[in-house]
C-alpha positions as CSV (number, residue, x, y, z in Angstrom):
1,X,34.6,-36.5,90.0
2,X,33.9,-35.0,86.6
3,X,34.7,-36.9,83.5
4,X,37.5,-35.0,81.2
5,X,35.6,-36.8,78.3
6,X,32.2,-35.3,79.0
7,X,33.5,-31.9,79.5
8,X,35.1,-32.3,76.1
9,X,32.1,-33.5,74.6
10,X,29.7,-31.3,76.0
11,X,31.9,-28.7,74.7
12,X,32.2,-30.1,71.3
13,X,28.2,-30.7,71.4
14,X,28.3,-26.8,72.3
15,X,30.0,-25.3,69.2
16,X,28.6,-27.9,66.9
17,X,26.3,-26.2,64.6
18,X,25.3,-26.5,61.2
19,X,26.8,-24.0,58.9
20,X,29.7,-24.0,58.3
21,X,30.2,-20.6,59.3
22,X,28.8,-20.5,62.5
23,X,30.3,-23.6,63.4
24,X,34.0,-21.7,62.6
25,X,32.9,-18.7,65.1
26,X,31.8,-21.3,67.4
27,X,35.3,-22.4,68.0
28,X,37.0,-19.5,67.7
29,X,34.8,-18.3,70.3
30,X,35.4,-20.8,72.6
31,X,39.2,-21.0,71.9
32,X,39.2,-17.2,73.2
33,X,37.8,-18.4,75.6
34,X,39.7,-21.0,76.9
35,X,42.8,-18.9,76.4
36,X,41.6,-15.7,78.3
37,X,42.2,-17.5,81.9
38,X,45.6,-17.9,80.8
39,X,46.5,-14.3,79.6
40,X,47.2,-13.0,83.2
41,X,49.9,-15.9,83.5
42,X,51.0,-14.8,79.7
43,X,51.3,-11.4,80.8
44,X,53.0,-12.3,84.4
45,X,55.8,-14.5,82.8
46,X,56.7,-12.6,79.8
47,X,56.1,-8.7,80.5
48,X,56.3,-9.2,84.5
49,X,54.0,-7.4,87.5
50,X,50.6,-6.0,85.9
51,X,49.0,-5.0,89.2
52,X,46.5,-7.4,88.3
53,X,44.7,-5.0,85.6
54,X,44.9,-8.1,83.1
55,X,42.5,-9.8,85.2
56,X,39.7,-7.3,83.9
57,X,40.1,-8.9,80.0
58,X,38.2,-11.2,81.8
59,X,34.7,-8.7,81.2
60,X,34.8,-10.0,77.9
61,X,34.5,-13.8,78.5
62,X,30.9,-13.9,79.1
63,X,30.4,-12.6,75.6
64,X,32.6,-14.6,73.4
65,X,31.2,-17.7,75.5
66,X,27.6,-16.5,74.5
67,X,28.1,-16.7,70.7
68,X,27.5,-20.2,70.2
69,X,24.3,-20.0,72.2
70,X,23.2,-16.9,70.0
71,X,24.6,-18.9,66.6
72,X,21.3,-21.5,67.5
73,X,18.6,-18.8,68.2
74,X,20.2,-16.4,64.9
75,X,22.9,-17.4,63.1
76,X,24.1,-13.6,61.1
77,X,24.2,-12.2,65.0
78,X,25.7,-14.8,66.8
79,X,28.1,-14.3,64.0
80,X,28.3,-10.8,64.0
81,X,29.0,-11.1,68.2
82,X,32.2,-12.8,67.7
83,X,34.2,-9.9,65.6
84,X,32.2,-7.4,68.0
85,X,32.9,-9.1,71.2
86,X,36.7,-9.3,70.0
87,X,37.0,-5.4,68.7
88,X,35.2,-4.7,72.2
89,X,37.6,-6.4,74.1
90,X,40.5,-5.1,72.1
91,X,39.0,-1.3,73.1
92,X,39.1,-2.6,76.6
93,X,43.0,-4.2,76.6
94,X,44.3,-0.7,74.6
95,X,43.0,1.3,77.5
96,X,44.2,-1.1,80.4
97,X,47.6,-1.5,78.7
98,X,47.9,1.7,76.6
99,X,48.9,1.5,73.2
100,X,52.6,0.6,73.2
101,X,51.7,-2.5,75.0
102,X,50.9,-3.9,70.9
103,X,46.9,-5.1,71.6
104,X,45.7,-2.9,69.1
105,X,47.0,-5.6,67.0
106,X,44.4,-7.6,67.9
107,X,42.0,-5.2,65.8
108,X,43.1,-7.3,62.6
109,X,42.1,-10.7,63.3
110,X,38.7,-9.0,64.4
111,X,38.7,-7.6,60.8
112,X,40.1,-11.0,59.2
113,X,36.9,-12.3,61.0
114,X,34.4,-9.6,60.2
115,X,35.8,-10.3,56.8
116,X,34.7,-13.8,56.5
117,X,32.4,-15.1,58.8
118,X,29.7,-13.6,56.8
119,X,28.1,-14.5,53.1
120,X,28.0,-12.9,50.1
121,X,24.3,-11.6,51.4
122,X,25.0,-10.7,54.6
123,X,27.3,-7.5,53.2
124,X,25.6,-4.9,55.4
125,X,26.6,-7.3,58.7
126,X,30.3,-7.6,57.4
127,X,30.3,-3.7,56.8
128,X,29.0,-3.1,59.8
129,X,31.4,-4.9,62.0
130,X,34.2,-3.9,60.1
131,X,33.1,-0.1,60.4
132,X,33.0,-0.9,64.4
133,X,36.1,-2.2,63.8
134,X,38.2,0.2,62.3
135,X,36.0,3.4,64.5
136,X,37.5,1.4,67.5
137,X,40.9,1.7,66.3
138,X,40.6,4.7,65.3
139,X,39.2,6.2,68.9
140,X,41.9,4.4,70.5
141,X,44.4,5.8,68.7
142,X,43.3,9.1,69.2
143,X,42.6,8.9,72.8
144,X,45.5,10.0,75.2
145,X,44.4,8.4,78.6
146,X,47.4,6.7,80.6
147,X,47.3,3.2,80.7
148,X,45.8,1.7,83.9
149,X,49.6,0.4,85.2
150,X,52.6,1.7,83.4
151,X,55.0,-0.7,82.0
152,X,58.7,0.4,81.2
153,X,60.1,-0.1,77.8
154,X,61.9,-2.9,78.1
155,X,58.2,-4.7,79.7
156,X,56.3,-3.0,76.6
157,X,58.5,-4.8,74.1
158,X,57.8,-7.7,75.7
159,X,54.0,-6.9,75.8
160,X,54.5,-6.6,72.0
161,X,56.6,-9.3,70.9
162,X,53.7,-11.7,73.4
163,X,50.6,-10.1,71.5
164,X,52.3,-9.8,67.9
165,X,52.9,-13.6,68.2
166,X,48.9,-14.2,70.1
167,X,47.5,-12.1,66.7
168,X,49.1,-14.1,64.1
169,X,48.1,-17.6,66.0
170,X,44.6,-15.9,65.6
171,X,44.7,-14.5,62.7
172,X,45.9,-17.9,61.2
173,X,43.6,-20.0,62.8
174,X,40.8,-17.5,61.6
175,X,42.0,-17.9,57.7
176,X,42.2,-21.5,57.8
177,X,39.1,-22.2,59.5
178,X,37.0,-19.9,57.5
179,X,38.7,-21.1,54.4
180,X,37.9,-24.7,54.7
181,X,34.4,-23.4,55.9
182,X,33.7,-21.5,52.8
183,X,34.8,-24.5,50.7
184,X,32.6,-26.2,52.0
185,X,29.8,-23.4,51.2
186,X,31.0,-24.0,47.6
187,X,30.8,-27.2,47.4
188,X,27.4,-27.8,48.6
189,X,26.0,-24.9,46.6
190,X,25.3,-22.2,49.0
């Protein structure tokens, strides 16, 4: 039988890192991705029948779970892969559940992120990301594509009401976290 304590530590040993920073998008990362399982129930109890197309958010998983192993090898792109995995998936979710299901919403704690997760340095990284950023939105707003499984209105303001409330958890957690990271950063002088 596994041990509920080891699994949390070895988790806790697997975002640990030492910048601050890093150590932020570590747990981000992994919160995304202990949440994600749980967006197909999210979606099934508050909007209703999906068809199963939320199951496919699941792509994305691999990729936010990679960023603490990519924070070891290069911090700045391990970084970098947790704003990019998010806008990615974000792209993704607009296109399964079309635009009036409110997941483009989710583009602004991907720039909150892109925002902060970088230093003063590093400017051509947090450009970068927030240029992918905002191009994303910007495609997704212009494209015209049907959503993979049509919702009715009364489902689509439930879609909305679910993610507006899923981006400010996010988006909140993102601000503290990188607040009390770049602090830190102060503190110690780098």
């Amino acid at each position: 039988m596994v041990d509920p304590r080891a699994v949390w530590r070895w988790i806790a040993e697997y975002a640990r890192a030492d910048d601050p920073l890093s150590a932020v998008c570590n747990t981000l990362a992994l919160v995304v991705v202990g949440n994600q399982p749980f967006y197909p129930l999210y979606v099934w109890w508050f909007v209703g029948d999906d068809g199963y197309v939320s199951f496919l958010t699941f792509l994305s998983t691999p990729f936010f779970a990679a960023v603490p192993a990519l924070t070891r090898r290069w911090s700045t792109a391990g970084r970098a892969l947790l704003p990019l995995a998010g806008i990615a998936n974000t792209f993704m979710c607009a296109r399964i559940f079309g635009a009036a299901s409110g997941v483009e919403a989710f583009y602004a704690p991907c720039l909150v992120i892109s925002a902060l997760c970088f230093r003063g340095g590093e400017k051509a990284w947090m450009l970068a990301t927030i240029g992918a950023g905002l191009l994303a939105f910007t495609v997704s707003r212009a494209m015209t594509a049907a959503p993979l499984h049509d919702f009715t209105a009364a489902q689509y303001v439930c879609f909305v009401s679910m993610n507006t409330w899923s981006v400010a958890m996010l988006t909140i957690l993102a601000a503290y976290k990188f607040g009390v990271a770049h602090q830190s950063l102060e503190h110690d002088g780098r």
